[in-house]
N, C-alpha and C positions, 0 to 999 in steps of 0.2 A: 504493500500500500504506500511506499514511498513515493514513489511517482517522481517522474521530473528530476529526479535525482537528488529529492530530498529527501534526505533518512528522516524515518518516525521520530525520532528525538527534536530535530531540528524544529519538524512540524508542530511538537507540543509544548518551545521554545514560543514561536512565534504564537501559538493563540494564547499564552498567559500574557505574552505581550498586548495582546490586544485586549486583552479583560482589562490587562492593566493602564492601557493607553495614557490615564488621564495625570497617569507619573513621566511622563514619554516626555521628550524633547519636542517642542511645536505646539503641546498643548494647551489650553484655554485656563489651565492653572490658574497661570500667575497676574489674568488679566479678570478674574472672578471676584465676586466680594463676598466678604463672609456675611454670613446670614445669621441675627439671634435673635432668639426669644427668651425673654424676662431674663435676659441679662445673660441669656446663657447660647453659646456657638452651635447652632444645630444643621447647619450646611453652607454650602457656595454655590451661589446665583453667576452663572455666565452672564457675558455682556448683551446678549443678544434679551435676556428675561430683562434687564436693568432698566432697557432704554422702558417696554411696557410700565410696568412698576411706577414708576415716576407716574405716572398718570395717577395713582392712588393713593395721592400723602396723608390720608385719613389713616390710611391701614398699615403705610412703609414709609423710615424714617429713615433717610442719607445721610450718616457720617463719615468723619473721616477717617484716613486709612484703610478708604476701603471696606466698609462696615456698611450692612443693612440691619437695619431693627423692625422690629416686628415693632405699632407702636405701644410703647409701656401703659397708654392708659385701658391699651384691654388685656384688663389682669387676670384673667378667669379663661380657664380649659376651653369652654363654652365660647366665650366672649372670642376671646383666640381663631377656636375655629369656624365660627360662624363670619367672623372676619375676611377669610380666609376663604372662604367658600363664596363669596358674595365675590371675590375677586377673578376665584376660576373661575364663575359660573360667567362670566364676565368676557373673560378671554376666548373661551371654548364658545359663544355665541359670537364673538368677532370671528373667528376661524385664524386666532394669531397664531397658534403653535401646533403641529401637525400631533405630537402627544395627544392632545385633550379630543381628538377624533375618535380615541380609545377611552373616553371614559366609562368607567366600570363600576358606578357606584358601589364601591368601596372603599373604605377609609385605612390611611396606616395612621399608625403613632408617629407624630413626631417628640425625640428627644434627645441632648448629649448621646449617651452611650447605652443599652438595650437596658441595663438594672434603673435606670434613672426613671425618676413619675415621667409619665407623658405631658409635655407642655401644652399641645395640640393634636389635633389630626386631620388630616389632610386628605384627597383624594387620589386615590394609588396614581392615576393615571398622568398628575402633574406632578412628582414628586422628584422627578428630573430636573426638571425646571428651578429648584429648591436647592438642589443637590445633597438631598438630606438622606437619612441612613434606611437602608430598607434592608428586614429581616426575612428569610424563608426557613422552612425544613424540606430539607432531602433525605430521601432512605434508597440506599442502595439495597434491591431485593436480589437475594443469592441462593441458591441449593447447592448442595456436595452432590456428585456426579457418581457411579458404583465406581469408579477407578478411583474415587476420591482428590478429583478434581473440582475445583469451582466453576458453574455458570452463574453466569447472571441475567435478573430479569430486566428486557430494558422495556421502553413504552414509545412506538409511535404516537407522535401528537397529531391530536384531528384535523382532519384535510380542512375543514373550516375551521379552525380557532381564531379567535381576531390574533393572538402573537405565533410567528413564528412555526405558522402549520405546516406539520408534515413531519419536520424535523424528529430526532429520535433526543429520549430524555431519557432522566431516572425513572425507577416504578413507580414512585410517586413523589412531589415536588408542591411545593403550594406557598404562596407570602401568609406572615402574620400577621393578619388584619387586625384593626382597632379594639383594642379590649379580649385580645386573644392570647393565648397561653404557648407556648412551643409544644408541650403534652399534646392541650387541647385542636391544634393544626393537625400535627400528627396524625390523632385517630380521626377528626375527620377527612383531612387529605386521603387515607389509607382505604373509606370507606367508599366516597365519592367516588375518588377516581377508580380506581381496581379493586372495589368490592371485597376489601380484607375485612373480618370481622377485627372490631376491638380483642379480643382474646390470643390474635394473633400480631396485632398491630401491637400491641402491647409490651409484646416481646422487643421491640427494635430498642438496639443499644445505640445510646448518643456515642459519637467515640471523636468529635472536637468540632472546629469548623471549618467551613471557607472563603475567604474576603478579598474581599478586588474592588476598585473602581477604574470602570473606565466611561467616555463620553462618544457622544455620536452626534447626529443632529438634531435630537429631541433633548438634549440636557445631557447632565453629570450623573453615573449610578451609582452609586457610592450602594456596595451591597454584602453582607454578610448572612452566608445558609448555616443554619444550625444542622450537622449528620448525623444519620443515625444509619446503622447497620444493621438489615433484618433478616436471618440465614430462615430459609423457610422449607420442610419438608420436600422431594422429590413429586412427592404426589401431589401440589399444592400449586395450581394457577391463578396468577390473579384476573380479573375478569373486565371488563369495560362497565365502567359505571352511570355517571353522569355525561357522558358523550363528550371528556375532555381530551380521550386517549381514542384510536382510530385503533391501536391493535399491540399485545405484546407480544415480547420474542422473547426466547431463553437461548440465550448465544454464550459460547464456550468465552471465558477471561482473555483469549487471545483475539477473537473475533472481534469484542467490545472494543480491544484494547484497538486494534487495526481504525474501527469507525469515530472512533472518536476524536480523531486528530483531524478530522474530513469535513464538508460543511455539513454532512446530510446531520449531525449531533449539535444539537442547540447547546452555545458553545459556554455559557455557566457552568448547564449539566454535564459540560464534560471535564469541566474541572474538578467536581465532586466525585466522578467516575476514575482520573488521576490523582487524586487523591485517593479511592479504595485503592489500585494497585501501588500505590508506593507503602500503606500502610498493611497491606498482606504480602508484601514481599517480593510485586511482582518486577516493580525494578530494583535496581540493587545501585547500588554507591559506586561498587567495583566494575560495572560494567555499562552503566547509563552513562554517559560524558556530561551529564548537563543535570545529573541527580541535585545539585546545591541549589540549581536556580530554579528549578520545576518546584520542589519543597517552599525554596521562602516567596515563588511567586503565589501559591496557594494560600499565604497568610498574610496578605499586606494590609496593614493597616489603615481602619477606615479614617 
């Protein structure tokens, strides 16, 4: 699967690079403002969001240094994000930012960092625009082979999904929406999408995470998946649920490992997917060339 005369290594070089874009040489960094609420840093607003913005000095406060405030006299969660939402509802009826095409009434937290109370919340679908921190869970679904080999489950995403259809993902994947638990995503990601009961869902081991930000033309992702690893019976399929997933496959660790480096792998999930293989051993220190960078590009700091 190297292709073009690029080895596989090189290949899983280059898309942590692009997860990571938003650390890259060239990008929109260092020309962002930071963004806060009640006094506290909670993302970076590109220049493109900035110039809108300004139209709403009710709601957004310009200082210097590069500083956006959120403004202090709405002191209240509520207050915050009803604010807030009067401003996208706003944008997304202008047709200013191609994001807000995707809105999915759904709300995230916004906050500092995931243990912190939530200051707001905002609508999944502009939260790029913000460049503030979005949480998921992912489970890697796996069974032992009679040779005592690993496959693993992967999941066609639906030909119609508004993101990114078609593409191949974990078993199952989902953001922590507003007032949500990582438990509570968990089992029902597990049930929704592949019709895992809770008793089985139950079973998945957290075993760390994975964070990256990178930017594209809809804003900044600044994003961190909470893993978990759920080894599940030989005789046990997961099944198509809420119509998010189009079809799963149980493909041998080397199979995965080949499609993941390719576009057809939605390319998050495939960083959660290199991350299972570095942490069951599938690459090795001694013989990966590029083991040190693949590792800390899987953990960059939000």
């Amino acid at each position: 699967m190297a292709g073009s005369g690029v080895s596989w290594s090189e290949r899983a070089v280059r898309l942590l690079r692009r997860m990571n874009s938003f650390y890259s040489a060239g990008s929109s960094r260092c020309q962002c403002w930071h963004f806060s609420v009640g006094g506290m840093e909670v993302g970076l607003v590109p220049p493109a969001v900035l110039e809108q913005l300004r139209r709403f000095p009710d709601v957004f406060s310009f200082k210097e240094e590069k500083r956006l405030e959120l403004n202090p006299g709405l002191a209240s969660y509520h207050d915050r994000s009803s604010a807030m939402d009067r401003v996208l509802q706003r944008l997304r009826e202008e047709e200013r930012f191609t994001c807000l095409q995707g809105w999915r009434d759904e709300k995230y937290e916004v906050m500092p960092q995931f243990s912190d109370p939530p200051l707001m919340c905002m609508e999944r679908a502009a939260t790029s625009l913000f460049g503030v921190k979005r949480y998921g869970v992912h489970v890697n679904g796996f069974t032992r082979q009679p040779d005592g080999q690993l496959a693993m489950w992967v999941a066609r995403r639906s030909l119609s999904k508004q993101t990114y259809p078609g593409l191949l993902d974990n078993m199952v994947a989902g953001g922590i929406a507003s007032q949500k638990g990582i438990r509570d995503t968990l089992i029902k990601e597990c049930a929704e999408e592949a019709s895992i009961p809770e008793c089985i869902a139950a079973a998945a081991r957290p075993v760390g995470t994975v964070s990256y930000t990178y930017e594209d033309g809809e804003g900044v992702f600044s994003e961190c998946q909470f893993v978990f690893d759920l080894e599940v019976s030989s005789d046990f399929s997961p099944s198509v649920g809420d119509g998010e997933v189009h079809q799963f496959y149980l493909w041998p660790i080397e199979k995965v490992k080949d499609a993941l480096v390719t576009e057809e792998f939605k390319q998050n999930c495939a960083l959660v997917v290199l991350d299972f293989l570095i942490r069951h051993s599938y690459l090795h220190p001694d013989t990966e060339p590029n083991y040190l960078e693949l590792v800390v590009g899987l953990h960059r700091p939000l």
